[in-house]
C-alpha positions as a printed NumPy array, in Angstrom:
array([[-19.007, -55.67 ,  53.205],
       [-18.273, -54.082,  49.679],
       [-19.967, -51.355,  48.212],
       [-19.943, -50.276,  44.286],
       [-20.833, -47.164,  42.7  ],
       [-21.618, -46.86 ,  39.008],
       [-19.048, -44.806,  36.829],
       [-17.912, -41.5  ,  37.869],
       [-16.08 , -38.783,  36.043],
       [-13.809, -37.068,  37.78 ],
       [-11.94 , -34.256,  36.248],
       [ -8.701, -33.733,  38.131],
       [ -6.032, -31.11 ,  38.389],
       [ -4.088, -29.074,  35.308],
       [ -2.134, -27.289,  37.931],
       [  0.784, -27.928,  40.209],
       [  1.512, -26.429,  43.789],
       [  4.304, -24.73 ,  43.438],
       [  6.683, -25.904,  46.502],
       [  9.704, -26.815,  46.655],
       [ 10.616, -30.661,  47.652],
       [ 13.533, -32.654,  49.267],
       [ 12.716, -35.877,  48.66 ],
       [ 12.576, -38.896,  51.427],
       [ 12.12 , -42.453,  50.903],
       [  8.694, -43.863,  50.702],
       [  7.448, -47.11 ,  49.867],
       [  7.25 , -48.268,  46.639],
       [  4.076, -48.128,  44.497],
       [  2.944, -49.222,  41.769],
       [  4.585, -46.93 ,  38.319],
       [  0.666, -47.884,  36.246],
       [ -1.557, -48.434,  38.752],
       [ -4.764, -49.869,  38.237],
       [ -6.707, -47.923,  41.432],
       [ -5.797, -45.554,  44.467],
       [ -7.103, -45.126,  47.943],
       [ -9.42 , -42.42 ,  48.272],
       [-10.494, -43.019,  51.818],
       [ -8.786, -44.965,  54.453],
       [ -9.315, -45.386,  58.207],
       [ -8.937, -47.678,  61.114],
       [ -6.255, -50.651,  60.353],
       [ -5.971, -50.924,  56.611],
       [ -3.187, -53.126,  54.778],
       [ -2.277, -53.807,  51.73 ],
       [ -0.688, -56.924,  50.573],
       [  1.178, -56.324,  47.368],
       [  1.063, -58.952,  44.784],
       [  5.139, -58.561,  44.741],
       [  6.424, -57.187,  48.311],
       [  4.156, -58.528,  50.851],
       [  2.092, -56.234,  53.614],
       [  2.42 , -52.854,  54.151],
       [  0.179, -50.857,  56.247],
       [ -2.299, -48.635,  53.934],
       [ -2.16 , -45.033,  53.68 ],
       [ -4.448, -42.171,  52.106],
       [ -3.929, -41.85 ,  48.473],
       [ -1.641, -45.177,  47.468],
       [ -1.27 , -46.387,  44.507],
       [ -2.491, -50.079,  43.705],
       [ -1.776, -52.731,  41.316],
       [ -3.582, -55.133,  39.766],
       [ -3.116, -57.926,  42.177],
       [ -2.558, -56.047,  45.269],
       [ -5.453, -57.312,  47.888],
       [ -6.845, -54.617,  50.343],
       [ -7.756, -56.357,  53.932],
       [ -9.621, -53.907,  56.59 ],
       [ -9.731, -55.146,  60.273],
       [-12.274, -53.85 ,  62.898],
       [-13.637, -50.798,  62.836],
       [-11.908, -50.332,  59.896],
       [-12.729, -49.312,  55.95 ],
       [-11.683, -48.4  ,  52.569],
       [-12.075, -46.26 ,  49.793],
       [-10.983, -47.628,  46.202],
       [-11.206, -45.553,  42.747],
       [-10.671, -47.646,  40.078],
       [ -8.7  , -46.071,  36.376],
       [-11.82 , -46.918,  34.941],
       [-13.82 , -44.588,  37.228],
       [-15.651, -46.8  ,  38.929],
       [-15.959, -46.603,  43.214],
       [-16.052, -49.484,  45.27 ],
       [-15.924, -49.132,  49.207],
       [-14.692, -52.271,  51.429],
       [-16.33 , -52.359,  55.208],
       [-14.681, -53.558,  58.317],
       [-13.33 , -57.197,  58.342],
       [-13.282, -57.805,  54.485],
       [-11.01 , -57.708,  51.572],
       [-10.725, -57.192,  48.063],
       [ -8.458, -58.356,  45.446],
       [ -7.224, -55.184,  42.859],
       [ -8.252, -56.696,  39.44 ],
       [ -8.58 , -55.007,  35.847],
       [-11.909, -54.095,  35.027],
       [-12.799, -55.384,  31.51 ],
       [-15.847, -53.59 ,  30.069],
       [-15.07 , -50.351,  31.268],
       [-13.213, -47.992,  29.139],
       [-10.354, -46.673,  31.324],
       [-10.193, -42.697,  31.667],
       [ -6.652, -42.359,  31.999],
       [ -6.204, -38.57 ,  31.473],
       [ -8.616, -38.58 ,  34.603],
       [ -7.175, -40.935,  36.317],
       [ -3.593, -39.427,  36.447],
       [ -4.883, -36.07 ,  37.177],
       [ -6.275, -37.418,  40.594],
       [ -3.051, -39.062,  41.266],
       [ -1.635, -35.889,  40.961],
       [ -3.831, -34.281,  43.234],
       [ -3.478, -36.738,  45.573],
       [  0.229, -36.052,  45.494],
       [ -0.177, -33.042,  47.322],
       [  0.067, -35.179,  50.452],
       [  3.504, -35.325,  50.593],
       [  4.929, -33.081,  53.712],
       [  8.065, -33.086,  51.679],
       [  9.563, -29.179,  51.699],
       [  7.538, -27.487,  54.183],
       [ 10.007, -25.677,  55.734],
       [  9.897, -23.722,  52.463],
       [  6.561, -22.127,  53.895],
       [  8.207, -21.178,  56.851],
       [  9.807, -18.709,  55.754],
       [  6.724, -17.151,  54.142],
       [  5.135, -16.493,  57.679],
       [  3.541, -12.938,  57.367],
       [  4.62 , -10.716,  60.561],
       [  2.559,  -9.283,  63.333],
       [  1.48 ,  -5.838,  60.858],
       [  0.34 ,  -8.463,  58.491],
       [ -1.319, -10.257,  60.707],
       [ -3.784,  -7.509,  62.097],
       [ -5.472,  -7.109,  58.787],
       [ -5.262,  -9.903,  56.231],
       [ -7.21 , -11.185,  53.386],
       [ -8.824, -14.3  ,  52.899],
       [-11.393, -14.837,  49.94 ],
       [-10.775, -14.589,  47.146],
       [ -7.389, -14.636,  46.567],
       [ -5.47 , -16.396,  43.811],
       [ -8.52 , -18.049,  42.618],
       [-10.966, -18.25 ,  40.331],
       [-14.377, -18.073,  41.24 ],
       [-17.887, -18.671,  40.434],
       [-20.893, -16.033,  40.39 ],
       [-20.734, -12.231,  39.233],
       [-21.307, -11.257,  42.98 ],
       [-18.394, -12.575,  45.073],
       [-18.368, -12.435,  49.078],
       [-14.47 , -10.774,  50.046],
       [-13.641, -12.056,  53.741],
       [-10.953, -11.169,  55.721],
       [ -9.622, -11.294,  59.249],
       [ -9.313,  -7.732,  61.131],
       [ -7.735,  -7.775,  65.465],
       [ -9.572,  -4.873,  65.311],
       [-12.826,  -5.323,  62.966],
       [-14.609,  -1.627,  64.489],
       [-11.608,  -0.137,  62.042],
       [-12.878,   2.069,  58.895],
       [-11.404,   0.271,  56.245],
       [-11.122,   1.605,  52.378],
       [-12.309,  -1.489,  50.779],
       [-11.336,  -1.312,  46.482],
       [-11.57 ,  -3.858,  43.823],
       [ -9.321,  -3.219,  40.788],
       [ -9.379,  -4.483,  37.076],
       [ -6.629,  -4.102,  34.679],
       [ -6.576,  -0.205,  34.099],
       [ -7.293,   1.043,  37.693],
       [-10.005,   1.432,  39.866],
       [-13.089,  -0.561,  39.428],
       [-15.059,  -0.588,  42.058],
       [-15.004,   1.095,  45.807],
       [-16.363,   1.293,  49.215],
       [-16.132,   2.039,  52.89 ],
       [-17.026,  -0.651,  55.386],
       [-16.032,  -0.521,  59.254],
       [-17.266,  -3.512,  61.97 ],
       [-17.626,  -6.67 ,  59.076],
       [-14.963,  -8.48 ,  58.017],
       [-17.062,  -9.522,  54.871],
       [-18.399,  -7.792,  52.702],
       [-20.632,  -8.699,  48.833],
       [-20.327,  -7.54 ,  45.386],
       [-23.537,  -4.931,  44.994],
       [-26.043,  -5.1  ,  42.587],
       [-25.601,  -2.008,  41.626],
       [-21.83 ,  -2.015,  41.096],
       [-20.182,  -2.119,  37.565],
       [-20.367,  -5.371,  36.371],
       [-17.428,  -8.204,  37.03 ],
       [-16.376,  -9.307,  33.065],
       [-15.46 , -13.181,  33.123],
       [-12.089, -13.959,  31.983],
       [-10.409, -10.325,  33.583],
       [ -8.228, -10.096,  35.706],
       [ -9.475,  -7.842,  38.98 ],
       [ -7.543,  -7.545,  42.668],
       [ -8.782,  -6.171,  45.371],
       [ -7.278,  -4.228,  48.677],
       [ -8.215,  -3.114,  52.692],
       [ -6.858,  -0.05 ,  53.799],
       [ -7.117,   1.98 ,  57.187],
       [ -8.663,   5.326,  55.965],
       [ -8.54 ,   7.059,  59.393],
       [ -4.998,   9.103,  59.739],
       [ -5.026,   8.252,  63.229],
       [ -4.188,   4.503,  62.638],
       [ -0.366,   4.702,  62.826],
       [  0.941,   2.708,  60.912],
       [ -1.541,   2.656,  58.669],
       [ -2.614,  -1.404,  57.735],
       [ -2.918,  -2.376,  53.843],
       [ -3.831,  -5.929,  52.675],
       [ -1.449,  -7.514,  50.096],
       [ -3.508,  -7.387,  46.694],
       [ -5.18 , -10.591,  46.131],
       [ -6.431, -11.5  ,  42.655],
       [ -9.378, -13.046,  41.287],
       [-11.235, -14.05 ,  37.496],
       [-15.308, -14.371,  37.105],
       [-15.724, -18.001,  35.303],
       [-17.136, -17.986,  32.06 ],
       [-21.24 , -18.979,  32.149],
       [-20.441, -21.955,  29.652],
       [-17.961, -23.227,  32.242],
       [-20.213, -22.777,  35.313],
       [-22.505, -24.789,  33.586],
       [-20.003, -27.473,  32.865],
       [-18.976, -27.35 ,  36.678],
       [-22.326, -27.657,  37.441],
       [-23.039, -31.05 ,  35.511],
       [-20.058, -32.327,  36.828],
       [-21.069, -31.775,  40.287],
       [-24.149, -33.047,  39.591],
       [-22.818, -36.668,  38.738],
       [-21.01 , -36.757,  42.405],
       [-24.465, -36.211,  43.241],
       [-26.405, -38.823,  41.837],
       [-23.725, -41.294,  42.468],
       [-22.155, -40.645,  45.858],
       [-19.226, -42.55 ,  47.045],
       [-18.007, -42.46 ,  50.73 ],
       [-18.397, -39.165,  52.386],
       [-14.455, -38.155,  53.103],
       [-14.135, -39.455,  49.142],
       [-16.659, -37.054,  48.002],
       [-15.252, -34.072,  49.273],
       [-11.592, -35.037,  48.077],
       [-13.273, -35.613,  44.606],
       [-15.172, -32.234,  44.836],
       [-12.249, -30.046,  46.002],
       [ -9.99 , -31.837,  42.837],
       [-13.034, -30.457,  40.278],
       [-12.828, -27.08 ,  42.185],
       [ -8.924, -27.225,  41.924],
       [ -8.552, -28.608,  38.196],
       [-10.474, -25.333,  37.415],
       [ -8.752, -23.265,  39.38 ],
       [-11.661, -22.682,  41.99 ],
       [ -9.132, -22.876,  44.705],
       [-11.255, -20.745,  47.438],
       [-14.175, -23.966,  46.709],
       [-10.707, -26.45 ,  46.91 ],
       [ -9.805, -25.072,  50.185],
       [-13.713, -25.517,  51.966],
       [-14.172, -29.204,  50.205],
       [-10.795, -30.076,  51.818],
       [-11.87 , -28.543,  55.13 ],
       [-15.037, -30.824,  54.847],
       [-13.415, -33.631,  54.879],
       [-10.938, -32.945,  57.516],
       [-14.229, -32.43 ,  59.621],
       [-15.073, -35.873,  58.581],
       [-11.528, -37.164,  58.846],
       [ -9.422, -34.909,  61.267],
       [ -6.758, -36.961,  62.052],
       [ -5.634, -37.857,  57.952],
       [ -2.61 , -36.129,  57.912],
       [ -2.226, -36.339,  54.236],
       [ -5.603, -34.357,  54.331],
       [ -4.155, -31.394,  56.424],
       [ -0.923, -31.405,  54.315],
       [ -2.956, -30.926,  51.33 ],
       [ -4.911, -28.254,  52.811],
       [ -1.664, -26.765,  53.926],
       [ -0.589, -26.327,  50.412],
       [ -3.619, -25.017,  49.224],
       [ -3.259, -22.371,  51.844],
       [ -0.235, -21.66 ,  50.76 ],
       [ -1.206, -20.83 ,  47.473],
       [ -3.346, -18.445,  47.844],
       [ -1.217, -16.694,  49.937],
       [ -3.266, -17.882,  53.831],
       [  0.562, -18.494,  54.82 ],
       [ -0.553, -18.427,  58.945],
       [ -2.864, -20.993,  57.77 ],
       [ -1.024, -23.172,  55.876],
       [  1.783, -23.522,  58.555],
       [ -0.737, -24.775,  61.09 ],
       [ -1.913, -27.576,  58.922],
       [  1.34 , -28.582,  57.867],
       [  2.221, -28.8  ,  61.406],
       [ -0.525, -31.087,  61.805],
       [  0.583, -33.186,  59.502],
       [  3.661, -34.225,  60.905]])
């Protein structure tokens, strides 16, 4: 059974993860390809128009020509350079084929790819080293860091062994102090009302401290940074979500499709839940956890991002 999906715009990513690689043989794909695999479970193959059969895997390239064959239980996700969706059920196939008619979006197209890319497990032992220590570890910050993010009133979240601690919770912009509070028994805590406004486009960080002397050491969270979107560009976001809405593909493909809007504009906290969705959907996609991984590791979740990439071995 084959499904299709009208046109779909998907904007993808304008930034790279910046991890070192060591690079291992994989197998060969296609250098232009005419689609990729956005979704792929049970016992998938490809038979290349070239090579033969090779067993399918999350995010492969595909050439015009290759033929994707599902067995039982099995299914596919295709996105087409031309943006168009199709899905293939259990016990069917589909040969790759141009799409005349349909203007291909290839700035699009690539950007995906490149998102996709962020599969590979190749240099994870780079993150090892990044591991934060037990002192760390006891009070640590989680949103938002590194990340752009939508809304004047952000929630800050953060992980605490002991959350009954009085913590000295301060946001910063680019001359000092901007904002402050106490908080003690949360581990979350939102932008007031009644606090100075958050400009879009500045730069702001923000810090937990122990305030009471008689936590020795005293615990400090690393500063994490975030930037308030622009209204224009919410509004952009927002019509691009939209279309995912009105024309849904498969349900592990539209959360990968999500978290690459979220990460192409720099939304990386929204990145990091879409990817988690899908891993919910799809927990044993290993490419899905290594992606995760990296996200984590960008925004600094270092605990985090070792444990996926250990899955995804």
């Amino acid at each position: 059974m084959i499904k299709r999906w009208i046109p779909l715009v998907v904007l993808g990513l304008a930034f790279a993860i910046g991890i070192s690689h060591n690079p291992s043989p994989a197998p060969a794909e296609a250098d232009s390809p005419t689609a990729v695999l956005t979704s792929c479970k049970g016992p998938v193959t490809i038979v290349r128009a070239q090579n033969g059969p090779v067993a399918a895997t999350f995010g492969m390239s595909l050439a015009e020509g290759d033929e994707v064959k599902t067995g039982a239980d099995a299914e596919a996700e295709i996105m087409f350079a031309s943006g168009n969706w199709v899905q293939v059920g259990a016990n069917s196939s589909m040969r790759i084929k141009g799409q005349p008619g349909s203007k291909p979006k290839e700035q699009n197209f690539e950007v995906v790819q490149n998102f996709l890319k962020l599969k590979s497990t190749e240099g994870t032992s780079s993150i090892s080293g990044l591991r934060s220590g037990d002192k760390a570890s006891a009070l640590r910050a989680i949103s938002p860091c590194q990340t752009k993010v939508r809304g004047a009133r952000p929630t800050f979240a953060w992980t605490a062994e002991d959350p009954s601690l009085e913590l000295q919770f301060i946001v910063y912009n680019e001359t000092g102090i901007h904002w402050q509070t106490t908080v003690s028994g949360a581990t979350s805590v939102a932008y007031p009302a009644d606090a100075p406004a958050l400009v879009p486009g500045v730069s702001y960080s923000w810090t937990l401290e122990t305030s009471d002397p008689l936590v020795s050491p005293p615990l400090r969270t690393a500063a994490s940074f975030f930037e308030i979107i622009a209204p224009k560009d919410v509004a952009a976001l927002d019509t691009d979500l939209a279309v995912i809405e009105q024309n849904k593909p498969g349900v592990t493909t539209y959360h990968v499709m999500r978290a690459s809007i979220f990460f192409d504009r720099g939304l990386y906290a929204d990145a990091i839940i879409e990817t988690q969705a899908a891993i919910a959907i799809d927990p044993e996609n290993d490419s899905l956890h290594a992606i995760l991984g990296k996200l984590y590791a960008e925004t600094g979740r270092t605990d985090e991002a070792m444990r996926e990439m250990e899955k995804s071995r």
